[in-house]
Structure formats: structure tokens, C-alpha cells
C-alpha positions as CSV (number, residue, x, y, z in Angstrom):
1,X,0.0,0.0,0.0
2,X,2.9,2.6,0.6
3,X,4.4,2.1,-2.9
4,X,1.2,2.8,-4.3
5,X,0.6,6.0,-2.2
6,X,4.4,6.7,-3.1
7,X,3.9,6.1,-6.6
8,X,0.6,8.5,-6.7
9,X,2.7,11.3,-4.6
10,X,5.7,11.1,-6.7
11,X,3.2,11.0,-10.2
12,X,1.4,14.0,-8.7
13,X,4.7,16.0,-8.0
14,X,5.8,15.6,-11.2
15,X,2.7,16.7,-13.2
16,X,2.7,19.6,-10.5
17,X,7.0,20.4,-12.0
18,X,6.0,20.3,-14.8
19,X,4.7,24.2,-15.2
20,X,8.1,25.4,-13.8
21,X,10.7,22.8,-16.0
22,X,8.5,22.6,-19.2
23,X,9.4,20.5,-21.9
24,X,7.0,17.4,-21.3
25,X,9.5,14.6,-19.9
26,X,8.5,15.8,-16.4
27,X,4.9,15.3,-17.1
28,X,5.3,12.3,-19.1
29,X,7.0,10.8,-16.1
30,X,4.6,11.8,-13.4
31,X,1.9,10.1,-15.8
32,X,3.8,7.0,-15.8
33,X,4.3,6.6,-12.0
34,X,0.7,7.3,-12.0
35,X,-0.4,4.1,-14.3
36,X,2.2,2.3,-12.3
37,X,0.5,3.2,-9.5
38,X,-2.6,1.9,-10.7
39,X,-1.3,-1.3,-12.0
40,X,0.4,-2.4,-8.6
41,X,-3.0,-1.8,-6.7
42,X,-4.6,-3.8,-9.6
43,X,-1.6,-6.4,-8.9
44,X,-1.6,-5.9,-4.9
45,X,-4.9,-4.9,-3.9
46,X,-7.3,-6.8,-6.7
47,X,-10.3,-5.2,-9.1
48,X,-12.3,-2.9,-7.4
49,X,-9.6,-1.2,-5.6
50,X,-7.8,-0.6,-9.2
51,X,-10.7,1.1,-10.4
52,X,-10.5,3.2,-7.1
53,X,-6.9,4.0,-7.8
54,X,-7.7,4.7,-11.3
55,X,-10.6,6.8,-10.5
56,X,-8.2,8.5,-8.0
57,X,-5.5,9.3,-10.4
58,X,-7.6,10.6,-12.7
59,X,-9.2,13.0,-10.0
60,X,-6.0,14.3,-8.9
61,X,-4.4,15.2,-12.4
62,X,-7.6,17.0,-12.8
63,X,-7.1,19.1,-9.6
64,X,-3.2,19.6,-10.3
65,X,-4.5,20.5,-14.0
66,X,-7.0,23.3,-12.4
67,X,-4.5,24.3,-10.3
68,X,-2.2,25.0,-12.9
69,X,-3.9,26.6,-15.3
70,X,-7.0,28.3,-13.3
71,X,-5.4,29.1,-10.0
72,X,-1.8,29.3,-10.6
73,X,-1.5,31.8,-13.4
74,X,-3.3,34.3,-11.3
75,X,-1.3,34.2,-8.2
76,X,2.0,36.5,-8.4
77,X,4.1,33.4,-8.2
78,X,2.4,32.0,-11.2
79,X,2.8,34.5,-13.3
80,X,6.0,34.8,-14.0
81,X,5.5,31.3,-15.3
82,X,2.9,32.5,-17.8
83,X,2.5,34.7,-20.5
84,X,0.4,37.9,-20.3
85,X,1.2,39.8,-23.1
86,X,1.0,39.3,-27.0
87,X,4.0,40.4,-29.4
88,X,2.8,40.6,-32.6
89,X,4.7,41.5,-35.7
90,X,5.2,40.7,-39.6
91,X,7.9,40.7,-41.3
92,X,7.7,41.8,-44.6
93,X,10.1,42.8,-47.8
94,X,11.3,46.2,-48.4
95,X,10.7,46.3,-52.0
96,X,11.7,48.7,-54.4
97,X,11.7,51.3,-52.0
98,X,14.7,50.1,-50.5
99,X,16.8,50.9,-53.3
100,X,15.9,54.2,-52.9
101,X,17.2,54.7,-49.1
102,X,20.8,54.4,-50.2
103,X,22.6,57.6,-49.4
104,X,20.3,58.5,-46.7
105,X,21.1,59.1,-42.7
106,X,19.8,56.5,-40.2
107,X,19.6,56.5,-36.3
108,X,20.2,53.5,-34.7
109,X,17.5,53.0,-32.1
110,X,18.4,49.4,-30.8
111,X,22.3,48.2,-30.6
112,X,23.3,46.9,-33.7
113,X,25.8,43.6,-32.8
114,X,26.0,43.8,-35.8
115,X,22.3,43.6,-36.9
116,X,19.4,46.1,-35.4
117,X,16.9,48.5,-35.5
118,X,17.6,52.0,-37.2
119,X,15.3,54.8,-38.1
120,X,15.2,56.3,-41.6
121,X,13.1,59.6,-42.2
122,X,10.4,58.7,-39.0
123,X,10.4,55.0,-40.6
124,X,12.0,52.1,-38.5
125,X,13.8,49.3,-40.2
126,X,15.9,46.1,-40.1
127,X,19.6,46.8,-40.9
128,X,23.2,45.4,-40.2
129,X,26.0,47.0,-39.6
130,X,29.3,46.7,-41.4
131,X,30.9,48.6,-38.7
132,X,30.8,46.4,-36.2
133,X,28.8,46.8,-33.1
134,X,27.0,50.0,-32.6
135,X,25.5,51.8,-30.1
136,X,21.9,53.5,-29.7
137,X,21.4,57.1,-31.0
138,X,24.5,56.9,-33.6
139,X,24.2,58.3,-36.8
140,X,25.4,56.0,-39.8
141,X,25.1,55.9,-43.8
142,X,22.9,53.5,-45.4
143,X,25.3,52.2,-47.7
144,X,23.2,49.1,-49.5
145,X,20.2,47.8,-48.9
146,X,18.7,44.7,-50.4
147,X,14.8,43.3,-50.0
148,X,14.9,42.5,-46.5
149,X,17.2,44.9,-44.8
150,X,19.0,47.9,-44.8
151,X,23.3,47.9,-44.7
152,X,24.5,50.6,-42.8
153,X,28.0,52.0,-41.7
154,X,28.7,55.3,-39.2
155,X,29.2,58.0,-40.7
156,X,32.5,59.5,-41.6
């Protein structure tokens, strides 16, 4: 009867882990000691109390379930575990208007190590640097630019 309670605590533990250490190994293994749980009381204990196990395991993955994704995301220890905001962005070609930014002065508004974020005439963009690493708030020379992003050097 202990390893069966053992096997159920352990199960339990690990499907609880499993929100901190994603991945699915930790949850795949607490679901494991929970059928073997359920087998040795089968094995140990005969039918009826197998189908009590088995009606037990399922009950308790369905609190530690609640838990974690009801409760848990709304306590301050859970939320740094999920997420609350959406970053959404598209990436799409420059065109034939990136021809026509060559020549033109750019401000770097992220660090560029060595590719970034500059800002051309109020207009951010994607560009690398063939300078090296650069810092924010430089000025630099857009020097080529192909479809996707903008190649940029500082200034003389």
C-alpha cells in the first residue's frame, strides 16, 4: 500500500513540475508513476480497488490540472511562469523602396551587434551593420540595402 501512495505522490509531483521545468518529460514521467500506481494496486490490492486507484489518479491530475492553469497563473508566483502579453509583428520585404534609401542618414534605435533597428526619415527598419557593433542614438550611412534589410556603416 505505501508504494502505491508513493507512486501517486511522486506522479502527482511531477505533473505539478512540470509548469516550472517545461518540456513534457517531467509530465510524461509523473503520468507514468501514476499508471504504475494503478497497476500495482490492480496487482496488490485486486479489481475494485484498481478502479478506485484509477478513479483516483484521474481525480488528482484533474485538480493539479486546475490548479495550474485556473489558479496558478493568477497568483504572483504564477505569473512569472505564464505569459500575459502578446507580441505581434510581420515581417515583410522592403521592396523597391529600399533601393531608394541608399545615401540616406539612419539613427540607430536598438544596438546593432551587428544587426538592429535604425530609423530612416520617421520609418523604422531592419539593418546590419558593417561597422561592427554600434550603439543607440548613432548616426550612420545607409550604404546598401537589399529586399529585407537595410546595410548601414557610421558616418565618416
Amino acid at each position: 500500500m505505501t508504494l502505491i501512495i508513493l507512486l501517486f505522490a511522486i506522479g502527482i509531483f511531477l505533473l505539478a513540475a512540470e509548469v516550472v521545468i517545461p518540456g513534457g518529460i517531467l509530465g510524461l514521467a509523473g503520468g507514468v508513476m501514476l499508471f504504475t500506481g494503478c497497476v500495482v494496486s490492480f496487482v496488490q490490492l485486486g479489481t475494485s480497488e484498481g478502479i478506485i486507484a484509477i478513479a483516483i489518479a484521474l481525480l488528482a491530475a484533474a485538480i493539479v490540472f486546475y490548479i495550474q492553469f485556473k489558479i496558478l497563473p493568477k497568483t504572483r508566483f504564477g505569473k512569472r511562469f505564464f505569459l500575459s502579453r502578446e507580441i505581434s509583428a510581420s515581417s515583410t520585404a522592403l521592396g523597391v523602396e529600399a533601393r531608394d534609401l541608399i545615401g540616406k542618414t539612419a539613427i540607430s534605435v536598438t544596438v546593432l551587434s551587428p544587426s538592429g533597428y535604425v530609423t530612416i526619415d520617421g520609418k523604422r527598419y531592419e539593418a546590419v551593420s558593417q561597422s561592427g557593433q554600434i550603439s543607440p542614438g548613432t548616426e550612420l550611412l545607409v550604404i546598401d540595402a537589399n529586399h529585407f534589410q537595410i546595410i548601414v556603416r557610421t558616418k565618416p
